[in-house]
NUROGU-132669 format. One record per residue (C-alpha): residue in one letter; x, y, z; chain. Coordinates in pm, 1 decimal, always signed. Example, Ala and Ser with C-alpha at 12.3 -4.5 7.8 and 13.67 -1.06 7.14 Angstrom:
BEGIN
- A; +1230.0; -450.0; +780.0; A
- S; +1367.0; -106.0; +714.0; A
END
This chain:
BEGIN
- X; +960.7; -899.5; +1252.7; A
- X; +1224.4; -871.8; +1482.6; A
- X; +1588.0; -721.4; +1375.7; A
- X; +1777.9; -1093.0; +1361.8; A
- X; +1498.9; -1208.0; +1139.2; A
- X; +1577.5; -922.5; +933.4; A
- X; +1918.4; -984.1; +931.7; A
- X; +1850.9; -1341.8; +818.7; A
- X; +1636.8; -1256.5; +556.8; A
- X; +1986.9; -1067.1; +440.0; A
- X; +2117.3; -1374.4; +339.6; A
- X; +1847.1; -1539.0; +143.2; A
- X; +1848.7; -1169.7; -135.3; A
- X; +2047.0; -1214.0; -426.4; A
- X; +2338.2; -966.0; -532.9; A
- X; +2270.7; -557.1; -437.3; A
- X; +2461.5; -353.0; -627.4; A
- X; +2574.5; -6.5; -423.9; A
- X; +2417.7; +130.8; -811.4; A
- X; +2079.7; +2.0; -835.5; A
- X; +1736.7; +69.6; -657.7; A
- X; +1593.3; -178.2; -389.4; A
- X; +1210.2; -298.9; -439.5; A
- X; +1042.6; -463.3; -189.1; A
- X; +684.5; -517.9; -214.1; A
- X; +493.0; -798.6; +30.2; A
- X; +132.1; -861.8; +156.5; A
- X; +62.4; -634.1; +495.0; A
- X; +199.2; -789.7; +838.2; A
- X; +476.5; -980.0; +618.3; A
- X; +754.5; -781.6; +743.7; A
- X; +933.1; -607.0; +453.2; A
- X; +977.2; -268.9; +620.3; A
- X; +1188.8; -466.9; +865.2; A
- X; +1392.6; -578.2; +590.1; A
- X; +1414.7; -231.3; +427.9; A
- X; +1547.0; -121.6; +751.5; A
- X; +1805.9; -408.3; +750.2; A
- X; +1925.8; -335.0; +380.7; A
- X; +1948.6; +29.0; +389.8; A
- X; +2197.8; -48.7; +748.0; A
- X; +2393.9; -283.4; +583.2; A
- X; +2446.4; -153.7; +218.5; A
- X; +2314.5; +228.7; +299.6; A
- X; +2049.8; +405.5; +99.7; A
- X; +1688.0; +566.0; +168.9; A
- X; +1379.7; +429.7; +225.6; A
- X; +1101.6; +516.5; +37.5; A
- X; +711.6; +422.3; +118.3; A
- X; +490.2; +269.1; -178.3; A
- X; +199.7; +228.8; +83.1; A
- X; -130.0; +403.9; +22.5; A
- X; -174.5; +415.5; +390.7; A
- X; +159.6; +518.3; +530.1; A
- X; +147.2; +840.9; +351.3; A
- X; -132.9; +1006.7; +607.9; A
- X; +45.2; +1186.2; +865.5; A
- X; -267.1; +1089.1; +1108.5; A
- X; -191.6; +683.3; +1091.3; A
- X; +156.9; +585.6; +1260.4; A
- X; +55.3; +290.3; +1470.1; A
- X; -289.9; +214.6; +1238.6; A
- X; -116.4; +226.3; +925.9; A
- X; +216.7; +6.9; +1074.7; A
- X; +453.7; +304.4; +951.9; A
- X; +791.8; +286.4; +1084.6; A
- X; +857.7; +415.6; +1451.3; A
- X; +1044.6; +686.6; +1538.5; A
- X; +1303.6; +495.8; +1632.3; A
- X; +1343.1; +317.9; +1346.9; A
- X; +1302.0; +614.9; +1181.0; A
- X; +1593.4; +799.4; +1341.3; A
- X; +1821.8; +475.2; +1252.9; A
- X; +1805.1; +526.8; +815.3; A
- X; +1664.5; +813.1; +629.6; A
- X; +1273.1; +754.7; +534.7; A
- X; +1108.1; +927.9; +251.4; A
- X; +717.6; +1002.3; +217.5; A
- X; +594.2; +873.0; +514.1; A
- X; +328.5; +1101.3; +705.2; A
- X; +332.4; +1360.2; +498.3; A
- X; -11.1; +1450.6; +342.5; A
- X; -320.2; +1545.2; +551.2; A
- X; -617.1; +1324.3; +630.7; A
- X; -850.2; +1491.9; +398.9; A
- X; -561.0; +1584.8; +101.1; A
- X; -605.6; +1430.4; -230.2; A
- X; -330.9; +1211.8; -305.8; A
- X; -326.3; +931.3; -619.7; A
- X; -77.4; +694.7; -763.4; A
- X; +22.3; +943.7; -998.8; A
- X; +93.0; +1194.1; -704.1; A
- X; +352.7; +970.4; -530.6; A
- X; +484.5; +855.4; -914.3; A
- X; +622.1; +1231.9; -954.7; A
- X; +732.2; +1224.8; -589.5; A
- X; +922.3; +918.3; -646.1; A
- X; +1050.3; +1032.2; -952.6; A
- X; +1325.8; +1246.6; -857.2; A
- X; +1402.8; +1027.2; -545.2; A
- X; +1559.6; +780.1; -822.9; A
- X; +1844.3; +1070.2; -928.2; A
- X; +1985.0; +1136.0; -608.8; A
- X; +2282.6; +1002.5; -468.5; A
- X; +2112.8; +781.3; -205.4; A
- X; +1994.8; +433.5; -320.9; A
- X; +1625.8; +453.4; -306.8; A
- X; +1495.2; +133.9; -115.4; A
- X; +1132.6; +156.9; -237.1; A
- X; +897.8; -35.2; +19.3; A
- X; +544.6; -126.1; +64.4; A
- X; +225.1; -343.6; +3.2; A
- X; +37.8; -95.4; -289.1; A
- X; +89.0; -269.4; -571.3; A
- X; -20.8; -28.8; -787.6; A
- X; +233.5; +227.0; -728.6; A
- X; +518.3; -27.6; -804.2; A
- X; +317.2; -133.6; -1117.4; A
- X; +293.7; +265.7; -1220.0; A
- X; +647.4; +274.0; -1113.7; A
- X; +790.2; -9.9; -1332.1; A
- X; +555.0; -66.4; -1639.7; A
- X; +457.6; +300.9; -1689.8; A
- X; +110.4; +480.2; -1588.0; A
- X; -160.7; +594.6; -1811.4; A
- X; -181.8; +987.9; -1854.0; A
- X; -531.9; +986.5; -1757.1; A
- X; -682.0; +1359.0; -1653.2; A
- X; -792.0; +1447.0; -1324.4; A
- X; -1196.1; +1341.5; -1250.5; A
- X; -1442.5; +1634.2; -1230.0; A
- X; -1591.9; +1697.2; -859.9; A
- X; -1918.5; +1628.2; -1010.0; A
- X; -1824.4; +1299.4; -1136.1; A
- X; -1651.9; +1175.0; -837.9; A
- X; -1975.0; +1271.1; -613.4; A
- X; -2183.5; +1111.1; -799.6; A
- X; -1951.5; +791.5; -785.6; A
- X; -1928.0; +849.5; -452.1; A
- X; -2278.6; +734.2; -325.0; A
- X; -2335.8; +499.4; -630.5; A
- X; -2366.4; +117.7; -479.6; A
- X; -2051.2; -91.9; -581.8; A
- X; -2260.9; -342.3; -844.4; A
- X; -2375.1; -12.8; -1039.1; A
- X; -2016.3; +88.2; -1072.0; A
- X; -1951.6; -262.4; -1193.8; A
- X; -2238.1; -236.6; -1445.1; A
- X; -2092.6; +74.5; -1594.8; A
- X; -1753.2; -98.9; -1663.3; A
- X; -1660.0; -198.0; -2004.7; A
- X; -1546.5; -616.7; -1973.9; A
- X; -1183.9; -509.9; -2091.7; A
- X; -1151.1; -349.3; -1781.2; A
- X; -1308.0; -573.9; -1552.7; A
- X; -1091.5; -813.3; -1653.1; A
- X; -803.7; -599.1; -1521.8; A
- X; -939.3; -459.7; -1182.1; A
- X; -973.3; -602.1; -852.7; A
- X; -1382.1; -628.7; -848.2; A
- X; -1379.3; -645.0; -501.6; A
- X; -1175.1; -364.3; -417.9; A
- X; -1407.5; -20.8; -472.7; A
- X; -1176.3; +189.2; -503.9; A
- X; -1006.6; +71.6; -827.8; A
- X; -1364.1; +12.6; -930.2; A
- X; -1475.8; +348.5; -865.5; A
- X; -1134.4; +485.1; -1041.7; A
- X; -1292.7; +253.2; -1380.3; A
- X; -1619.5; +413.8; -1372.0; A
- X; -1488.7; +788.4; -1280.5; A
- X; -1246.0; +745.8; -1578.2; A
- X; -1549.5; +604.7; -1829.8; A
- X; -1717.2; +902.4; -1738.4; A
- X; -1467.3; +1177.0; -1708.0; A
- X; -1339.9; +1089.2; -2053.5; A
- X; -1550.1; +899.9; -2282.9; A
- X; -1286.4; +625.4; -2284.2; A
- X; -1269.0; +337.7; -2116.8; A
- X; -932.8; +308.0; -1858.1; A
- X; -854.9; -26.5; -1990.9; A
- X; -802.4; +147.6; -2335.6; A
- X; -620.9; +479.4; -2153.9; A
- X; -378.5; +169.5; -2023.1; A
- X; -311.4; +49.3; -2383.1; A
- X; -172.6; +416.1; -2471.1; A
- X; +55.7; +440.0; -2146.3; A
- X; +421.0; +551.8; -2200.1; A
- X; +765.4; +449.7; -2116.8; A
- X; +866.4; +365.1; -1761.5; A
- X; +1029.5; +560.5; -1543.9; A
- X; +1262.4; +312.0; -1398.9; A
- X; +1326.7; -14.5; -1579.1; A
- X; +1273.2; -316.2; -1357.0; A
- X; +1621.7; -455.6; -1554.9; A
- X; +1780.5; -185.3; -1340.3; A
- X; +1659.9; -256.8; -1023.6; A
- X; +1673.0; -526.3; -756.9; A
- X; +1318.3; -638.5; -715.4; A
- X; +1196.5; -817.9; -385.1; A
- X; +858.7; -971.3; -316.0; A
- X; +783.1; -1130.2; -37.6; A
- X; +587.8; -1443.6; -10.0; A
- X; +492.8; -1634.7; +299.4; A
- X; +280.9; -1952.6; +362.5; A
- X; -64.6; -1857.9; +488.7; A
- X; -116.5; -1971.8; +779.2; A
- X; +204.5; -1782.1; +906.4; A
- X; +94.6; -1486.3; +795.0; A
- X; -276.6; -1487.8; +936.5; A
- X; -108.4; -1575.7; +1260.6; A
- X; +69.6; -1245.0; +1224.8; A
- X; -233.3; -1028.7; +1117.8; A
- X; -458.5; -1245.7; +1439.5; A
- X; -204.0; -1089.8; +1670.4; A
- X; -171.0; -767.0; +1498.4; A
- X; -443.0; -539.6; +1617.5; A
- X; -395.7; -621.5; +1979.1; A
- X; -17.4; -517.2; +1891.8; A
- X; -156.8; -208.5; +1768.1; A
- X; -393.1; -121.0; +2050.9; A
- X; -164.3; -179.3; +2305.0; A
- X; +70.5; +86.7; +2120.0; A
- X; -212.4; +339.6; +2127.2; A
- X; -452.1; +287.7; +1811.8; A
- X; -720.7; +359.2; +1979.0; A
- X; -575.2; +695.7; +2150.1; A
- X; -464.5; +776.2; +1792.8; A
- X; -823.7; +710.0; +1601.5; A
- X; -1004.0; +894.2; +1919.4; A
- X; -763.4; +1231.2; +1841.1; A
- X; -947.3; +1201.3; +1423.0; A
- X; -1293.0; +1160.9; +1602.5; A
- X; -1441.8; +1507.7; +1509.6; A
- X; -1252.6; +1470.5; +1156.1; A
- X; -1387.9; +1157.9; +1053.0; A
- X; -1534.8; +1166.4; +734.8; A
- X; -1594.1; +767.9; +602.1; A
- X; -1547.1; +881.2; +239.1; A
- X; -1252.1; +995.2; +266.6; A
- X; -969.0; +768.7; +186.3; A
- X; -781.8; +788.1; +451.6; A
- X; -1079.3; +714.1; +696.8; A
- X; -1086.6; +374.1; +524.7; A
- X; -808.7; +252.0; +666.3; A
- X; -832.5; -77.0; +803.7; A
- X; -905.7; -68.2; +1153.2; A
- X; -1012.9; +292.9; +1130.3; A
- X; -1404.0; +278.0; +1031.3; A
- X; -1358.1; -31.8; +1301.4; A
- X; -1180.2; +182.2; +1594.6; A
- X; -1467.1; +512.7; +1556.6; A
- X; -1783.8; +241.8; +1586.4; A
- X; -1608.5; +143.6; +1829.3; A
- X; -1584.8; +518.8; +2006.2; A
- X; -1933.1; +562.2; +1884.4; A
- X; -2046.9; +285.4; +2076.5; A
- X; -2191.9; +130.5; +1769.4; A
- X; -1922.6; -212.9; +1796.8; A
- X; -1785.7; -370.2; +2114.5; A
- X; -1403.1; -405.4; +2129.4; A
- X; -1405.7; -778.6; +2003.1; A
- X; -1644.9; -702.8; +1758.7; A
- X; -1385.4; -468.8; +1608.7; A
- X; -1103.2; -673.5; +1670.0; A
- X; -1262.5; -951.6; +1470.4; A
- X; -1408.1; -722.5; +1193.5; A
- X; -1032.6; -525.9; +1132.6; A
- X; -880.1; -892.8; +1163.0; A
- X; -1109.8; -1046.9; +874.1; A
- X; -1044.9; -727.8; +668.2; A
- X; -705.0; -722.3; +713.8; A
- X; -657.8; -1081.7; +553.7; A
- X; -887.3; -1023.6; +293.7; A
- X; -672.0; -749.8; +187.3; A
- X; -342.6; -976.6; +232.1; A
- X; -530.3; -1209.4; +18.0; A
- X; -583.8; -920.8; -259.2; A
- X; -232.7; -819.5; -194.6; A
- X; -99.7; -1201.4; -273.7; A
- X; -292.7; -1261.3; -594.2; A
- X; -170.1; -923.0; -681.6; A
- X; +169.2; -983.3; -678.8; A
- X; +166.8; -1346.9; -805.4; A
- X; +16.6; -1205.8; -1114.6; A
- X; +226.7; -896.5; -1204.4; A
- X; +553.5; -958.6; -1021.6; A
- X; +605.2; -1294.7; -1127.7; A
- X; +1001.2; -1212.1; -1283.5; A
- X; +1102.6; -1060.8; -891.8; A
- X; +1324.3; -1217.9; -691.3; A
- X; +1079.0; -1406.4; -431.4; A
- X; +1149.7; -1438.1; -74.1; A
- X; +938.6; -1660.2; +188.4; A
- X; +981.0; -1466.4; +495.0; A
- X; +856.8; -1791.7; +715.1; A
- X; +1096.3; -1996.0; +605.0; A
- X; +1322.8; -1752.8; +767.9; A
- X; +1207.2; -1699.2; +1097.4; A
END
């Protein structure tokens, strides 16, 4: 999204007060960091990343994280700053964020993982950390068996499609004899109430946003993806989380010789919007009291 969008987008967000957070949360390719950029220019404050992917310092141009110029132009917070293979959960960037929220800056809390913005603003189960063995044994279980382990409270509250929150379930059952749907029904306070906040989601008719993810990975090769996924060749590990990015597994087959360029092209493109997709219903569900904002309608 180019600055002037941005900048028009300004005028569509209700009231900001110099006193109270920024949250903007949106589906992948819709623009918000753009906005965050415009906001914290315009009323001041930080930004702060809430995306699972932005946090690797391996994946600038794969994971869309802010240049460096944009960078240089408002201070950003917890981008690139955990290696490749470095554990790193939603309760890891809560107690980062946490004392982001006391400082004199005006956090402007940005991304597409809706989990950490859910953690964020209706508390997060104190769950304990997952044994090794546990975790490798979830680890090469098939996705259906994970789902067959699952208690139907918690199916009913995961993403079935998406393994990793599936895996999360099982490794939880497992690890702790209790199911995480019931861990959820014990979780605490909040650490920022939403009341105190300006919350942002952004919305955007689909077929303007598929047009943006279609042209997306040709941006992103043509700013050096491929150059960047070539220097993680001898690193690549596929269970690791960060080697799931989308376009990553996509880019090394393509290295490997295993994919041709347009077969990776159309592969990362079809993931990509099934994850917008996951992203929408997401936020539609559990963000329904934000302020909502249909970036196309701006353009």
């Amino acid at each position: 999204m180019a600055d002037n969008t941005a900048n028009r987008l300004l005028r569509h967000l209700p009231p900001i007060p110099d006193d109270k957070p920024v949250l903007i949360a949106g589906p992948t390719a819709s623009g918000k960091s753009a906005l965050a950029l415009s906001i914290a220019e315009h009323c001041g404050g930080v930004i702060v990343n809430a995306d699972a992917s932005q946090i690797y310092d391996c994946w600038r141009i794969i994971s869309a994280r802010p240049s460096i110029e944009e960078e240089a132009r408002a201070p950003h917070l917890l981008y690139g700053h955990v290696a490749y293979d470095q554990t790193y959960s939603t309760g890891h960037w809560l107690r980062e964020v946490t004392p982001l929220l006391t400082q004199k800056q005006r956090p402007i809390i940005v991304g597409g993982t809706g989990l950490y913005f859910t953690a964020l603003t209706e508390g997060m189960a104190e769950i304990p950390a997952t044994p090794s063995e546990i975790r490798a044994k979830a680890d090469i279980m098939q996705l259906q068996e994970l789902i067959d382990g699952l208690d139907a409270q918690t199916l009913q509250r995961i993403d079935v499609q998406n393994r990793a929150r599936v895996q999360r379930a099982w490794e939880v059952r497992n690890a702790t004899g209790r199911s995480l749907a019931d861990w959820q029904a014990a979780t605490p306070a909040p650490i920022l109430d939403i009341k105190n906040t300006v919350p942002i989601v952004f919305d955007a008719e689909k077929d303007w946003l598929l047009d943006r993810i279609n042209r997306r990975f040709d941006q992103m090769l043509n700013q050096g993806a491929m150059d960047e996924v070539a220097a993680m060749q001898k690193c690549f590990d596929p269970s690791l989380p960060a080697c799931k990015a989308i376009g990553v597994p996509e880019l090394m087959a393509c290295l490997d010789g295993r994919m041709t360029l347009d077969e990776a092209r159309e592969r990362a493109t079809i993931a990509t919007r099934q994850f917008a997709k996951r992203q929408r219903t997401w936020f539609r569900a559990r963000m329904k009291a934000w302020h909502r904002i249909d970036a196309a309608s701006c353009v």
